[in-house]
C-alpha positions as CSV (number, residue, x, y, z in Angstrom):
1,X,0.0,0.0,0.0
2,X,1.3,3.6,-0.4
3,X,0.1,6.5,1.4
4,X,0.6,10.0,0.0
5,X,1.6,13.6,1.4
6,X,3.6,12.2,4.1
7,X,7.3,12.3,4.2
8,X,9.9,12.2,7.3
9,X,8.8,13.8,10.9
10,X,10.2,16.9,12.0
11,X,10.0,18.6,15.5
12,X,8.4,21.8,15.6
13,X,11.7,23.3,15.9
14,X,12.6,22.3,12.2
15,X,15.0,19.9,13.3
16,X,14.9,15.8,12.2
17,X,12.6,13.7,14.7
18,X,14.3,10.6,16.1
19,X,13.8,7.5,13.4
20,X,11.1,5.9,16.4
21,X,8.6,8.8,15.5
22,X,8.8,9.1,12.3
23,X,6.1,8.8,9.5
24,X,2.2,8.6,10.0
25,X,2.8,5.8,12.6
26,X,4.6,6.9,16.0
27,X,6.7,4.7,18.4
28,X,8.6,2.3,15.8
29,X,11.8,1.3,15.4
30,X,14.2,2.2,12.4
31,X,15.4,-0.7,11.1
32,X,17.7,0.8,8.3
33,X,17.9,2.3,4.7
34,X,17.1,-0.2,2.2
35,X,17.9,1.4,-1.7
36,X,18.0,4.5,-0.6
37,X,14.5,4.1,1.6
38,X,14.7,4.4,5.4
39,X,12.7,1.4,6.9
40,X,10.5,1.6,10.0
41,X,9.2,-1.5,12.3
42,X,5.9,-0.2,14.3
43,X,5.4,-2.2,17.2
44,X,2.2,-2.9,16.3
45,X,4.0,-5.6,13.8
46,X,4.9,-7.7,16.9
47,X,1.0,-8.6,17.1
48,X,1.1,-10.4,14.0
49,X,4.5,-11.5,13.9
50,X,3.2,-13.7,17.0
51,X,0.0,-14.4,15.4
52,X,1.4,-16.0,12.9
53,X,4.3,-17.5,14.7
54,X,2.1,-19.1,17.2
55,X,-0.5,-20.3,14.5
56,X,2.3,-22.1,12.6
57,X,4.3,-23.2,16.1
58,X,1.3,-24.8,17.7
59,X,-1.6,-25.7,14.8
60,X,-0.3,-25.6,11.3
61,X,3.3,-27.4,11.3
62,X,2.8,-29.6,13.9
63,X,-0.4,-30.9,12.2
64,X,1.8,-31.4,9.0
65,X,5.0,-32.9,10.7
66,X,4.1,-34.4,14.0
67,X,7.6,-36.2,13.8
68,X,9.6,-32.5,14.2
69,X,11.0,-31.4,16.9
70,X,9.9,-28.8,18.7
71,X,12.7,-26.6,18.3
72,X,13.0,-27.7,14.2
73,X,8.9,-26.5,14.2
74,X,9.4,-23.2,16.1
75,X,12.3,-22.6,14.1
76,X,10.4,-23.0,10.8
77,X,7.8,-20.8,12.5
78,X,9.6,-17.5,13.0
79,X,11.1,-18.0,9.8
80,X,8.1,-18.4,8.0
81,X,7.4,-15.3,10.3
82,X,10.5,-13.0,9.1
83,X,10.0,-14.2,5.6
84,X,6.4,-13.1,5.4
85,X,7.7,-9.6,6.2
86,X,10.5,-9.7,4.0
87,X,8.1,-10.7,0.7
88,X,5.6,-7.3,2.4
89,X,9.4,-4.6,2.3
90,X,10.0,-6.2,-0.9
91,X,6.0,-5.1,-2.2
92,X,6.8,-1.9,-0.6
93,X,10.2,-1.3,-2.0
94,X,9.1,-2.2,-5.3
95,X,6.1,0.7,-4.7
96,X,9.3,3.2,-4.0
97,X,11.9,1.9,-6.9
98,X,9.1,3.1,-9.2
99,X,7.7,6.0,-7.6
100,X,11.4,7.2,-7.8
101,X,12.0,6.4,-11.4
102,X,8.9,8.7,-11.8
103,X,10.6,11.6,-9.8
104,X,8.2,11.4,-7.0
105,X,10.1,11.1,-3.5
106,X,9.9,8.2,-1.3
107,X,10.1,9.5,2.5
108,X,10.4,6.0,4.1
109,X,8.7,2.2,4.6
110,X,6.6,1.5,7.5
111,X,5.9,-1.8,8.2
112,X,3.1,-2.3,10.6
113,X,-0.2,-4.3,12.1
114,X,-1.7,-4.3,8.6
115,X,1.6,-4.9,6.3
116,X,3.2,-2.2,5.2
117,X,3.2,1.4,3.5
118,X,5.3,3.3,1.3
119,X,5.4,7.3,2.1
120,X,5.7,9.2,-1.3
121,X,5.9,12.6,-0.5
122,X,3.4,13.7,-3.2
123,X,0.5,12.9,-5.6
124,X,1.4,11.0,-8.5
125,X,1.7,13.6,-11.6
126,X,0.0,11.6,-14.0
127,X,-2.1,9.0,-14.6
128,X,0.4,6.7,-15.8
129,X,2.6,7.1,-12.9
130,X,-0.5,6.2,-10.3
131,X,-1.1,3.3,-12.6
132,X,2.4,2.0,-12.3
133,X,3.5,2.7,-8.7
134,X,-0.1,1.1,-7.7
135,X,0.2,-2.3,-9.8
136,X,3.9,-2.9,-9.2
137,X,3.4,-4.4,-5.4
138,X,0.5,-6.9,-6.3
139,X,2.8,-8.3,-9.1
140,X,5.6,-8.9,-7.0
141,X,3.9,-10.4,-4.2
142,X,2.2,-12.3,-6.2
143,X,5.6,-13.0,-8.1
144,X,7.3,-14.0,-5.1
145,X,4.1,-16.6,-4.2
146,X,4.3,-18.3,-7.7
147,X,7.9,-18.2,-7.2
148,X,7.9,-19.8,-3.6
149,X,5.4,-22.0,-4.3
150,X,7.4,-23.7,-7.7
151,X,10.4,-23.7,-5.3
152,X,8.3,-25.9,-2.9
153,X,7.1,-28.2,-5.4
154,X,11.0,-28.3,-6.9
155,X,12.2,-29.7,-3.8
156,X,9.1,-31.5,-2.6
157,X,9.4,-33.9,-5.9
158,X,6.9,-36.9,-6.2
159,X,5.8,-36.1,-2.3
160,X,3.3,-33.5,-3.5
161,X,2.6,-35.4,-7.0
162,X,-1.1,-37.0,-5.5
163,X,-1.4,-34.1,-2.9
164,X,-4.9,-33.7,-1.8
165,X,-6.0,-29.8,-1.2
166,X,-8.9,-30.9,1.3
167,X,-6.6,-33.4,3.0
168,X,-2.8,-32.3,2.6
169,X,-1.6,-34.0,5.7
170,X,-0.6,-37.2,4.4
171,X,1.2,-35.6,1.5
172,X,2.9,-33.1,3.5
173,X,4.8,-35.4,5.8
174,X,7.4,-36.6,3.2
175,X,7.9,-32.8,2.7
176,X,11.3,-31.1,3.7
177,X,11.3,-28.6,6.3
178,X,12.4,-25.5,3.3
179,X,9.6,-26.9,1.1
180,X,7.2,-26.7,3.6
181,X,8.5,-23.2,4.8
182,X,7.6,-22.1,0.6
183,X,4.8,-23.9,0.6
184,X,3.1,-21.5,2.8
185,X,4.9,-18.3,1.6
186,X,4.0,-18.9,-1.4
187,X,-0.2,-19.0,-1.2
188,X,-0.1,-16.4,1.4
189,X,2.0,-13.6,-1.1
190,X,-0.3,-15.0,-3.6
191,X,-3.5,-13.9,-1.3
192,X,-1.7,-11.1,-0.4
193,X,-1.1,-9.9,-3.9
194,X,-4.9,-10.2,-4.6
195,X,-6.0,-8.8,-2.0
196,X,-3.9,-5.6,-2.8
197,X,-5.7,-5.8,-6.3
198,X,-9.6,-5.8,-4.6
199,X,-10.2,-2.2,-6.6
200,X,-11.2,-0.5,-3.1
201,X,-8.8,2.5,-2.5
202,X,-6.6,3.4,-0.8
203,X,-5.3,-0.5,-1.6
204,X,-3.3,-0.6,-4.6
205,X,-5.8,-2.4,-6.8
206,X,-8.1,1.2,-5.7
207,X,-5.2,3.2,-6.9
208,X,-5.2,1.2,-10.4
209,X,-9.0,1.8,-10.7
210,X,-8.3,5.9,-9.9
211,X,-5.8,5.9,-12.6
212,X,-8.0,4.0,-14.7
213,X,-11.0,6.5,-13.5
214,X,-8.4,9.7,-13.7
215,X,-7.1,9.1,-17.2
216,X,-11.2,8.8,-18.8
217,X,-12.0,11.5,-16.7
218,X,-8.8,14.3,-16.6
219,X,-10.2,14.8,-13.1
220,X,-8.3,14.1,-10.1
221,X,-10.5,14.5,-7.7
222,X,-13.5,12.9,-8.9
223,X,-11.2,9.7,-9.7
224,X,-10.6,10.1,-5.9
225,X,-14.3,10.3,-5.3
226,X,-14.9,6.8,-7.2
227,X,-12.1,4.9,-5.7
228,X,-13.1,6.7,-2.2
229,X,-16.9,5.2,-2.9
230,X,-15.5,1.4,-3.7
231,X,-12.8,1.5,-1.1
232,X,-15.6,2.7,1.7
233,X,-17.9,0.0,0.2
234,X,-15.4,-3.0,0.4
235,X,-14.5,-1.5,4.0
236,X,-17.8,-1.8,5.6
237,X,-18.6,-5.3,3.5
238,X,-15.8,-7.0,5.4
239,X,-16.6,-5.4,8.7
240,X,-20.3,-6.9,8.2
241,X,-18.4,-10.0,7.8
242,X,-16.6,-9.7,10.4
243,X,-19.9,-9.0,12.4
244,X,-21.5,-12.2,11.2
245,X,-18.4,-14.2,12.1
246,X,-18.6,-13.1,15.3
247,X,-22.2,-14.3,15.5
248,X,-21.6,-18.0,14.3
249,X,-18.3,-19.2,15.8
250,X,-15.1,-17.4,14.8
251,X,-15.0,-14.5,17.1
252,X,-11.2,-14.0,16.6
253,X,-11.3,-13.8,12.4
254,X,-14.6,-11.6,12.9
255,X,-12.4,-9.3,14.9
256,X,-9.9,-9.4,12.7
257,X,-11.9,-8.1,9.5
258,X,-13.4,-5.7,11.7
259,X,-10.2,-4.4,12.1
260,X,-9.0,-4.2,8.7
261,X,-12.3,-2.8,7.8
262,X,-12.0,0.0,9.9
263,X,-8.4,0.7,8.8
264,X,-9.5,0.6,5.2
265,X,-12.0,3.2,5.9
266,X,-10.6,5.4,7.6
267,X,-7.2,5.6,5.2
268,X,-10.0,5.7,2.5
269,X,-11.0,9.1,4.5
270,X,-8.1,10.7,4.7
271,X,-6.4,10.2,1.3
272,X,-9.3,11.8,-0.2
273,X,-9.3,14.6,2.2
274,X,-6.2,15.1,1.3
275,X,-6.9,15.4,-2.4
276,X,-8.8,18.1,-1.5
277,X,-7.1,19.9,0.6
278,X,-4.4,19.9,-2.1
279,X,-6.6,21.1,-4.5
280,X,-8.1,24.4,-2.6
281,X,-4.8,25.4,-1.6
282,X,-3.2,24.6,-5.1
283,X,-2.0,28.3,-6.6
284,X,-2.7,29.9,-3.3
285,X,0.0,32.1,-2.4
286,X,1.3,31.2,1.2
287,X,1.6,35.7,1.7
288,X,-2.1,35.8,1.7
289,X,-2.8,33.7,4.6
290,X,0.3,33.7,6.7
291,X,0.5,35.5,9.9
292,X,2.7,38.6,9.7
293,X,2.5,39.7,13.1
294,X,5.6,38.2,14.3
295,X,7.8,39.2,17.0
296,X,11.5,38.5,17.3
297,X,13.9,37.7,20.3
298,X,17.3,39.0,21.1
299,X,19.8,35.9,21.6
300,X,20.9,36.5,25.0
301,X,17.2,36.6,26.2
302,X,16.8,33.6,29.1
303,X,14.5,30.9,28.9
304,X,12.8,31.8,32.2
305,X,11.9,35.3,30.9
306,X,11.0,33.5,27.2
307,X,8.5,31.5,28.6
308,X,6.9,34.6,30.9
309,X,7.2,36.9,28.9
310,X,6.9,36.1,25.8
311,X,5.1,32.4,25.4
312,X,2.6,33.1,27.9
313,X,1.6,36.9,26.8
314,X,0.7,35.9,23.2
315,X,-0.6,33.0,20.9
316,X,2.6,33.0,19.0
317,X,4.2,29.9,19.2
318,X,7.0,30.2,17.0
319,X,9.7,33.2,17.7
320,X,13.1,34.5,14.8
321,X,16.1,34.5,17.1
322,X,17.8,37.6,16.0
323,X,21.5,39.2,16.1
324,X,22.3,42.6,16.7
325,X,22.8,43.9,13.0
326,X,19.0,41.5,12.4
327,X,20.5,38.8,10.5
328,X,18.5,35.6,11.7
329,X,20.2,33.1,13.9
330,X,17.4,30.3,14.1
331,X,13.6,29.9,15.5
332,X,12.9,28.5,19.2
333,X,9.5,27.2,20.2
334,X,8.1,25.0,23.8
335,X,9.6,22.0,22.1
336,X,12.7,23.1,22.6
337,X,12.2,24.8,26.0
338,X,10.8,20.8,26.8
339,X,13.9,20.1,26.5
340,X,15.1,22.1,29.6
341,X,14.5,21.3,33.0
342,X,13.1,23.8,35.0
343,X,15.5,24.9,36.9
344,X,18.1,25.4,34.3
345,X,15.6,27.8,33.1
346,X,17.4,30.8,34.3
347,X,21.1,30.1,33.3
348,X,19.9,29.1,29.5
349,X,19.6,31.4,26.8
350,X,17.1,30.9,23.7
351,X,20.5,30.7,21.8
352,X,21.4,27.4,23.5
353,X,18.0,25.7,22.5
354,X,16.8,27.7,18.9
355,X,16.9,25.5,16.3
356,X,20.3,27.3,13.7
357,X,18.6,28.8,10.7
358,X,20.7,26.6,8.5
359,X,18.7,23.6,9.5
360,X,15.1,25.0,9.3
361,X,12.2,24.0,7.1
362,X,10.9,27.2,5.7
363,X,8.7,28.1,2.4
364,X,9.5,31.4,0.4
365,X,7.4,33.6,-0.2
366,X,6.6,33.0,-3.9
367,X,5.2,29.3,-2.7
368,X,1.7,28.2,-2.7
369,X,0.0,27.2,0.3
370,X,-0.4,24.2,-1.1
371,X,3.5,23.5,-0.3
372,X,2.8,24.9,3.0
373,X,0.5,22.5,3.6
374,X,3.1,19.7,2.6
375,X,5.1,20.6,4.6
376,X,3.1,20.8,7.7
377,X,2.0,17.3,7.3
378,X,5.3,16.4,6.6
379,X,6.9,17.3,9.2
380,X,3.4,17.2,11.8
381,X,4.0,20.9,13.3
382,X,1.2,23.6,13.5
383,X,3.2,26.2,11.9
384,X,6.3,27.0,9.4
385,X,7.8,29.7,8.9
386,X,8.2,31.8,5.5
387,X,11.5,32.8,4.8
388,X,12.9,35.4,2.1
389,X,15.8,35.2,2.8
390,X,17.1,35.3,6.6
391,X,13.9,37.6,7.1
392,X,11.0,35.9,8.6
393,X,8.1,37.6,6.5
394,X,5.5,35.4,8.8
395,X,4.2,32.0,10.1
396,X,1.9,30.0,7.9
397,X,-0.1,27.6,10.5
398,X,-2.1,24.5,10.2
399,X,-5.0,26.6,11.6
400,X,-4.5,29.1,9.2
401,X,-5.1,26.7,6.2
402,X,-8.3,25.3,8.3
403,X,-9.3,28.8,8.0
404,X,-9.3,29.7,4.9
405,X,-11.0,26.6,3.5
406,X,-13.5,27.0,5.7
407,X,-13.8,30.3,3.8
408,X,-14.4,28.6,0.7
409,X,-17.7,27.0,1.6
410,X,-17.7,23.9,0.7
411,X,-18.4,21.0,2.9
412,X,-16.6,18.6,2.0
413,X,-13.3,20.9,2.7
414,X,-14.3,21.3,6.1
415,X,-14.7,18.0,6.4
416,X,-11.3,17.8,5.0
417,X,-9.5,20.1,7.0
């Protein structure tokens, strides 16, 4: 799955978030940079990584090879485990090879509770591109599953030659421990590449049927509508599902499409809301709704006073760090005084803390608020500053933006925003 407008976490100060908070999911791990992509682990993913762990450990492999060990079958079982989450980075990866060959920038992976998600920091430019980055990741997982699954029967030989699908067991005994490892990656990447393809958006088959949808129409957003429709549609069919189930006997799979109903919903939700939030602040010029009433702070200025002073007497949250001659040194906001304990408040100037100006995220003033509004999500702050220059010309924030939609009078934008 890929998931747009959202690129690598910032703290309000400008300044990189740790790797465990960045992207739409907080409180992961960074696992590393895989072709160029920084990979995240939410710790949601240790749910299913048990799930299927213990499913394999204690029903699945011992049902097929009573003779293992039970060290050789929870061995197979977190392998089966880690290999299932390889085949999802490699679905994702392949989501962000192409989206880069497109010139669209790939924030960073997230894998998590549901699989995983590729954060492309922007809307695909064409319809081509959408139809591309979308379709790559069902083909490969279901590439690896056909792939897994030949392996299997490879090494298997006769064993599997009279295999019965309603009665495996028998079969599956004379099967090697590696065969029987591929022989249930292999179906699952196959299930998992078709269910990608289900044309309910935000999944990647959805984002197929709004290229599909976007290239008859030449309209964005009402492609976003459709897929929004079918993807709320499918959403709600498997939470009834999961409703029923409930009802007659599987109470822990009913939960389990509830869940993924929900999910699908809601990231159906917000992807369109953020289609059109794009599109109201698209050629909207970040001077006409920033807020220019911006004071500044001399360097040698002490945290103590800062805060009394200064954060408590107004609603700006966001204060230039000045020199003497005005050049700016850097921005300093409560995050950073966070970072002080109280009673170093005194002996700490907003120099020590201010974030330098060569390391702030800033717009200029010929920028749309649209970019504004990237950047905001981007980097999940209420305000940015707009910079010509080393002169702060004003603050656009998130509030701002909520503002002026709500200007525009359309429901479905305040909705949105």
């Amino acid at each position: 799955m890929m998931a747009n407008g959202e690129g690598n976490a910032r703290t309000s100060d400008g300044r990189p978030a740790s790797a465990a908070a960045q992207g739409p999911l907080r409180g992961g791990l960074r696992l590393g940079t895989v072709l160029g992509v920084p990979v995240h682990v939410d710790w949601s993913l240790l749910i299913i990584f048990m799930l299927i762990a213990v499913n394999l450990g204690l029903g699945l492999f011992p049902a097929w090879h009573p003779d293992w060990s039970v060290t050789l079958t929870w061995g197979m079982a977190l392998a089966a485990s880690l290999l299932f989450f390889a085949s999802v980075l490699a679905h994702e990866l392949s989501h962000a090879v192409v989206a880069r060959s497109r010139g669209i920038p790939v924030s960073s992976i997230t894998l998590f509770i549901f699989g995983g998600l590729a954060q492309v920091e922007d809307e695909p430019e064409s319809p081509q591109d959408e139809f591309l980055m979308a379709a790559v990741g069902p083909l490969v997982s279901i590439a690896i599953g056909v792939v897994a699954t030949l392996g299997a029967y490879a090494l298997a030989g006769d064993a599997l030659a009279w295999i019965d699908p309603g009665d495996p067991e028998p079969a599956m005994r004379a099967v090697g421990p590696l065969a029987t490892l591929l022989l249930w990656l292999g179906p699952i990447n196959v299930v998992l590449g078709s269910f990608n393809l289900i044309p309910g958006f935000p999944l990647d088959g959805g984002r197929v049927a709004r290229s599909i949808a976007w290239w008859a129409t030449g309209d964005l957003v009402k492609a976003t509508r459709w897929a929004t429709g079918a993807g709320r549609v499918f959403a709600w069919a498997l939470m009834g599902i999961g409703v029923v189930q409930m009802f007659t006997g599987s109470a822990v799979q009913g939960v389990w499409l509830l869940l993924i109903g929900w999910f699908l919903n809601n990231a159906a939700q917000m992807s369109y809301a953020q289609v059109l939030v794009r599109r109201a602040l698209d050629d909207v010029p970040v001077t006409r709704i920033m807020d220019t009433c911006v004071g500044t702070l001399s360097p040698e200025v002490s945290v103590e006073t800062f805060v009394r002073d200064y954060l408590l007497g107004t609603d700006q949250a966001c204060w230039p760090v000045k020199a003497d001659d005005g050049g700016l040194l850097g921005l300093v906001t409560m995050d950073d005084v966070r970072r002080v304990t109280q009673e170093h408040w005194p002996l700490t100037t907003v120099e020590d803390i201010m974030t330098p100006v060569d390391e702030l995220d800033a717009v200029s003033p010929t920028a749309d608020a649209e970019q504004a509004f990237r950047l905001l999500s981007r980097r999940d702050v209420e305000q940015v500053p707009v910079l010509d220059g080393e002169r702060v010309l004003g603050f656009v924030r998130r509030r701002d933006l909520v503002r002026w939609m709500s200007l525009q009078g359309s429901g479905e934008l305040r909705v949105a925003a």
